[in-house]
N, CA, C and O atoms as a CHARMM CRD file, in Angstrom:
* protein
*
  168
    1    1 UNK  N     85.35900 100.60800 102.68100 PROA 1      0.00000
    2    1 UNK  CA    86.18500  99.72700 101.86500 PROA 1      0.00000
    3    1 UNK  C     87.10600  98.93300 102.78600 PROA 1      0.00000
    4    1 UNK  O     87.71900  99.68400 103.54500 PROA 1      0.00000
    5    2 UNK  N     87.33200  97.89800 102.91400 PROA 2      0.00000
    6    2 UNK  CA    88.00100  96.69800 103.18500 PROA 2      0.00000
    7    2 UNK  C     89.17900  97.17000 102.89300 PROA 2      0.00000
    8    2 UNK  O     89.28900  98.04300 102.03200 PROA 2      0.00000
    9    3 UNK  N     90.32800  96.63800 103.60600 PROA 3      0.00000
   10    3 UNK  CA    91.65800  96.60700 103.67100 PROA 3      0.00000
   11    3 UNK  C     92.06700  96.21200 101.90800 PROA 3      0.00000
   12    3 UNK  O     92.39300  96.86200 100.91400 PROA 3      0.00000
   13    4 UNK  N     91.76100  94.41800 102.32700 PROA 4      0.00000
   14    4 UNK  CA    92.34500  94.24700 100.95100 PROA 4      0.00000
   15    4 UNK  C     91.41000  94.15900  99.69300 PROA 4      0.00000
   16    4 UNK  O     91.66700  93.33200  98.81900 PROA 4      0.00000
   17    5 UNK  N     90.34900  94.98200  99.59000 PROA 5      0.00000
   18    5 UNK  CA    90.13900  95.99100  98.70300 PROA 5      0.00000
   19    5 UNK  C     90.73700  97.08500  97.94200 PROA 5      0.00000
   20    5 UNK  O     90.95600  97.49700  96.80300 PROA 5      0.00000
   21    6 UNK  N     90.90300  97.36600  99.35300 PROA 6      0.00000
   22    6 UNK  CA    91.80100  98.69600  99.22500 PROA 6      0.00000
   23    6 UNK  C     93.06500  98.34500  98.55800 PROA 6      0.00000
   24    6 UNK  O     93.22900  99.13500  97.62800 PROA 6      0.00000
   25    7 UNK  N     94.01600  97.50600  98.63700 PROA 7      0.00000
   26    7 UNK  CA    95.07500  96.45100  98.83700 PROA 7      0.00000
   27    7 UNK  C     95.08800  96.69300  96.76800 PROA 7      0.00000
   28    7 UNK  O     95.66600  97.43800  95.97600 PROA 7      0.00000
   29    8 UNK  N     94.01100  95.47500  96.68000 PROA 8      0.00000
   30    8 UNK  CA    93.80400  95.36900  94.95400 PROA 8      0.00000
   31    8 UNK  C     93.84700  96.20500  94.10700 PROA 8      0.00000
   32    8 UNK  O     94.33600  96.25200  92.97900 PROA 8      0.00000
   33    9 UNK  N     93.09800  97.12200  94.94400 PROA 9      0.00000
   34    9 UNK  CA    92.29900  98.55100  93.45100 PROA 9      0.00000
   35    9 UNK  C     94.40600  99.00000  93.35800 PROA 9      0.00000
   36    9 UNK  O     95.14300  99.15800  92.38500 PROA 9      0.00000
   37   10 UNK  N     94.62900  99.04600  94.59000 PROA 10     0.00000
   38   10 UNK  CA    95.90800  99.87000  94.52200 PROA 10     0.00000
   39   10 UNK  C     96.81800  99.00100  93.67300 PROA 10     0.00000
   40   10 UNK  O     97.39500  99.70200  92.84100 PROA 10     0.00000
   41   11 UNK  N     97.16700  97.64500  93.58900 PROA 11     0.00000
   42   11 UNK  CA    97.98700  97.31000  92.37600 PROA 11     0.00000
   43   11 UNK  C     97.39700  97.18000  91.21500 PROA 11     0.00000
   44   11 UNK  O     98.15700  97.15400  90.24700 PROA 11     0.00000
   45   12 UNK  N     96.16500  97.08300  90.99700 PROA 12     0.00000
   46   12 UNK  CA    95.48200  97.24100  89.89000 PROA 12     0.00000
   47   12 UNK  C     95.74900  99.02300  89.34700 PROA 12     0.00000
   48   12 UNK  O     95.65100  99.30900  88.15400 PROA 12     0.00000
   49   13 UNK  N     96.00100  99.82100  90.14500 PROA 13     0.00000
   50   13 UNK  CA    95.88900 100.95800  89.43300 PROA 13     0.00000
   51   13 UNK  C     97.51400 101.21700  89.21800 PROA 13     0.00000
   52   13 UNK  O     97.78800 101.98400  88.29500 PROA 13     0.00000
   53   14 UNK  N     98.45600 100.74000  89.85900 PROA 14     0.00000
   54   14 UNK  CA    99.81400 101.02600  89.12000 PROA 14     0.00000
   55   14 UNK  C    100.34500 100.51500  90.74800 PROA 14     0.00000
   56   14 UNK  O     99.60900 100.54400  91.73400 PROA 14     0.00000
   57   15 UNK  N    101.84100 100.03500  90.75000 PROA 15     0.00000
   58   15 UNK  CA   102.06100  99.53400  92.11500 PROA 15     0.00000
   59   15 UNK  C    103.18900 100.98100  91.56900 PROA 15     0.00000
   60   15 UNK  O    103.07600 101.95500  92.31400 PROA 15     0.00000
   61   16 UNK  N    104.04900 101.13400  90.56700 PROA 16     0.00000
   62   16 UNK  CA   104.95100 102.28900  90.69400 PROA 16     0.00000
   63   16 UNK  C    104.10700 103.64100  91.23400 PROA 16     0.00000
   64   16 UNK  O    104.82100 104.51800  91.71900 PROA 16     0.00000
   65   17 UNK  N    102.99300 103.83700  91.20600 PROA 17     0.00000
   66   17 UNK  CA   102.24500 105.05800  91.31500 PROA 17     0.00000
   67   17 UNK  C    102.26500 105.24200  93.14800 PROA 17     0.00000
   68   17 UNK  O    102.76400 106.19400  93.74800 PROA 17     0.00000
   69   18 UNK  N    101.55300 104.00200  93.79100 PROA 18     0.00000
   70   18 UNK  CA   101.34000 103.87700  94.97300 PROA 18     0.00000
   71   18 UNK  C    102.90000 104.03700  95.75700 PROA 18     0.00000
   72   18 UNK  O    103.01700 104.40600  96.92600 PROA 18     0.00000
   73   19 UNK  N    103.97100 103.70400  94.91400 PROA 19     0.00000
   74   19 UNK  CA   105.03500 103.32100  95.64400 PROA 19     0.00000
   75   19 UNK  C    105.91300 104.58200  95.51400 PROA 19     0.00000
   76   19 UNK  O    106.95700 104.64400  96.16200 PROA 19     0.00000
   77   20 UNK  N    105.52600 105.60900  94.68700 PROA 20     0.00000
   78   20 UNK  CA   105.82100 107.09300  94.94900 PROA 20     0.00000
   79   20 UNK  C    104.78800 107.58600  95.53100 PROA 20     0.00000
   80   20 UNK  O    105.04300 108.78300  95.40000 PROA 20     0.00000
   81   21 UNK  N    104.15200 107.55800  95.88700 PROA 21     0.00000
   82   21 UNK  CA   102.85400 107.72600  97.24200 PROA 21     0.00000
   83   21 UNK  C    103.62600 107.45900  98.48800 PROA 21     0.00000
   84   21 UNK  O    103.85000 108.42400  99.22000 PROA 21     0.00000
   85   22 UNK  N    104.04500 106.32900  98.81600 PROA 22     0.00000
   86   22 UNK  CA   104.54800 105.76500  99.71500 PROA 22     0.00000
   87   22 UNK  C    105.98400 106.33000 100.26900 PROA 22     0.00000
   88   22 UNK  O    106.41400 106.43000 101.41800 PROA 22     0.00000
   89   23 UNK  N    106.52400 106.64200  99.06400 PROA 23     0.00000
   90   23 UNK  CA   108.21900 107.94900  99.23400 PROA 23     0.00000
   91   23 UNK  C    107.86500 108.99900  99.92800 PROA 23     0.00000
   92   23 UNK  O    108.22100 109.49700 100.99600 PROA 23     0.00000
   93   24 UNK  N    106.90600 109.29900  98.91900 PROA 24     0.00000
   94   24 UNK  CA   106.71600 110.99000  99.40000 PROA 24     0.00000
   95   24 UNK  C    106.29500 111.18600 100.49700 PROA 24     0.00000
   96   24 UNK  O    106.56200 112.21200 101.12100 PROA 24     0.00000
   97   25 UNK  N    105.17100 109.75300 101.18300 PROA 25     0.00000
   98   25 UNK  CA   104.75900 110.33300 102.57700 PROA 25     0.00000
   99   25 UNK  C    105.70300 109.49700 103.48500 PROA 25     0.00000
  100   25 UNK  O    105.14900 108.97000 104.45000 PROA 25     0.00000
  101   26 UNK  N    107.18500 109.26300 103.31800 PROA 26     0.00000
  102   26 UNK  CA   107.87800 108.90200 104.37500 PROA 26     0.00000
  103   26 UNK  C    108.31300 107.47600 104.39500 PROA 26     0.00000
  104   26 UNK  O    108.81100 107.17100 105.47900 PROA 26     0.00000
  105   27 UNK  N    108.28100 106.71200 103.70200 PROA 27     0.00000
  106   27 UNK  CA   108.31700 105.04900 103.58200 PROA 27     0.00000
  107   27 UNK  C    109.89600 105.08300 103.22200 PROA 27     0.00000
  108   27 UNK  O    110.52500 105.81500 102.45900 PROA 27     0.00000
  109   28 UNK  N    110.12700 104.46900 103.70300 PROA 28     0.00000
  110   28 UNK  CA   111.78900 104.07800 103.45400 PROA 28     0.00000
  111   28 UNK  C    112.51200 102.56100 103.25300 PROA 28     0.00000
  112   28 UNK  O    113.70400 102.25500 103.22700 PROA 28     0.00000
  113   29 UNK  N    110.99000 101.53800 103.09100 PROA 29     0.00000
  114   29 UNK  CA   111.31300 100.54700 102.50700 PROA 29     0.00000
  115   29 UNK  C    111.76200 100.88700 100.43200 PROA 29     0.00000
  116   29 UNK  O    111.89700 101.87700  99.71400 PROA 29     0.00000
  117   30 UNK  N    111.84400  99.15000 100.24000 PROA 30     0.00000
  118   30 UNK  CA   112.49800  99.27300  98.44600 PROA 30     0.00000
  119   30 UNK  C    111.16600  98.78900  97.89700 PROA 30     0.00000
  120   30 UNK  O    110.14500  98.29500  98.37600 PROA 30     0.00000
  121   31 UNK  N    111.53800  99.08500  96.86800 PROA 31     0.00000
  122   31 UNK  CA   110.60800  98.84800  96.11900 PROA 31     0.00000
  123   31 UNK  C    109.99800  97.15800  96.23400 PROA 31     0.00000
  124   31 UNK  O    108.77900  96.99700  96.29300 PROA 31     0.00000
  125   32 UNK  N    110.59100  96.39200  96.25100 PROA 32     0.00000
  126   32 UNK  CA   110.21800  95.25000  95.92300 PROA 32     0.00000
  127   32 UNK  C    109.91600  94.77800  97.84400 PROA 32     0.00000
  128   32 UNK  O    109.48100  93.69500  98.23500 PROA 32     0.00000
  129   33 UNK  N    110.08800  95.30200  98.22800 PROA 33     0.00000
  130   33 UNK  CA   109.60100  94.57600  99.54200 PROA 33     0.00000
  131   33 UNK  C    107.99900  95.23900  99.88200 PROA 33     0.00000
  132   33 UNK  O    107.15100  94.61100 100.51500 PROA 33     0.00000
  133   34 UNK  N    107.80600  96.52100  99.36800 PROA 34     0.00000
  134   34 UNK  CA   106.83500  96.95400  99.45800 PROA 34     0.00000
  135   34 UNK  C    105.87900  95.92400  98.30100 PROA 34     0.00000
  136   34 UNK  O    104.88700  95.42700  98.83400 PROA 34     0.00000
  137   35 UNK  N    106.02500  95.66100  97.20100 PROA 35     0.00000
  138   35 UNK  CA   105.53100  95.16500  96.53100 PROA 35     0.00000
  139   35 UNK  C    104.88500  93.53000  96.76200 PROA 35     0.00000
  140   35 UNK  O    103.81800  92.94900  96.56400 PROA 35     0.00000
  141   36 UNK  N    106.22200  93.22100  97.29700 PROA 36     0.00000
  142   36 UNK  CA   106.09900  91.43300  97.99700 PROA 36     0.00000
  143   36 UNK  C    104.65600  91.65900  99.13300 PROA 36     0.00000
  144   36 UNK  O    103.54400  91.13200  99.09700 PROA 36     0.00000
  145   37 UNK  N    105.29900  92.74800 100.17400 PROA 37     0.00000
  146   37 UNK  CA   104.01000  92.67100 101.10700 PROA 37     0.00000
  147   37 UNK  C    102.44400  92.63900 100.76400 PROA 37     0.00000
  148   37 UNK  O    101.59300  91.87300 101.21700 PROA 37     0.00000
  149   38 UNK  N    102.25700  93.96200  99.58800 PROA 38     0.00000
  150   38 UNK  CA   101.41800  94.15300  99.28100 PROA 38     0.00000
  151   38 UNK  C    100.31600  92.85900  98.39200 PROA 38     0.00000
  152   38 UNK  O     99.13200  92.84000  98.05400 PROA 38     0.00000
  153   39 UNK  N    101.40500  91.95200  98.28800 PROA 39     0.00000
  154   39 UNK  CA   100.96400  90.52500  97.33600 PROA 39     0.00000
  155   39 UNK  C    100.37800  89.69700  98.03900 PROA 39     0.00000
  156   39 UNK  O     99.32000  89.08600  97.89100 PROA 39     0.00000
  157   40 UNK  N    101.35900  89.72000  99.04800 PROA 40     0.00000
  158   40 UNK  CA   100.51900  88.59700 100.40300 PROA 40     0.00000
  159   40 UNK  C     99.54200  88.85200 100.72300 PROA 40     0.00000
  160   40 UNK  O     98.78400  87.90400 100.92800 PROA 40     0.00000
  161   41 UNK  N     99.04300  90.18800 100.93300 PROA 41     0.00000
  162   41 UNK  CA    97.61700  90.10700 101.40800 PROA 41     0.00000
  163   41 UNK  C     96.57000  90.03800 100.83200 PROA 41     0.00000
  164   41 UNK  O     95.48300  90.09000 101.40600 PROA 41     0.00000
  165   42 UNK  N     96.77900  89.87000  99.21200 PROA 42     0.00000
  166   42 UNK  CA    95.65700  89.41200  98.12100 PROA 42     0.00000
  167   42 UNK  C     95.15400  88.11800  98.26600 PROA 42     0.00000
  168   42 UNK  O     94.30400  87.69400  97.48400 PROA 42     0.00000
């Protein structure tokens, strides 16, 4: 699977879901910057 494959399915399946994914394994950006990034690369 391709990056931004990977990228899509993941806001397609919930961006709040991925972005407590992203807490729990250590991410210490906000919410919305994680979100912005994740947009650009669509």
């Amino acid at each position: 699977m391709k990056r931004t494959e990977w990228l899509q399915e993941t806001l397609q399946a919930g961006m709040p879901a991925f972005y407590t994914w992203y807490r729990k394994d250590g991410g210490t950006r906000s919410y919305t910057w994680v979100k912005n990034r994740l947009q650009e690369v669509r």
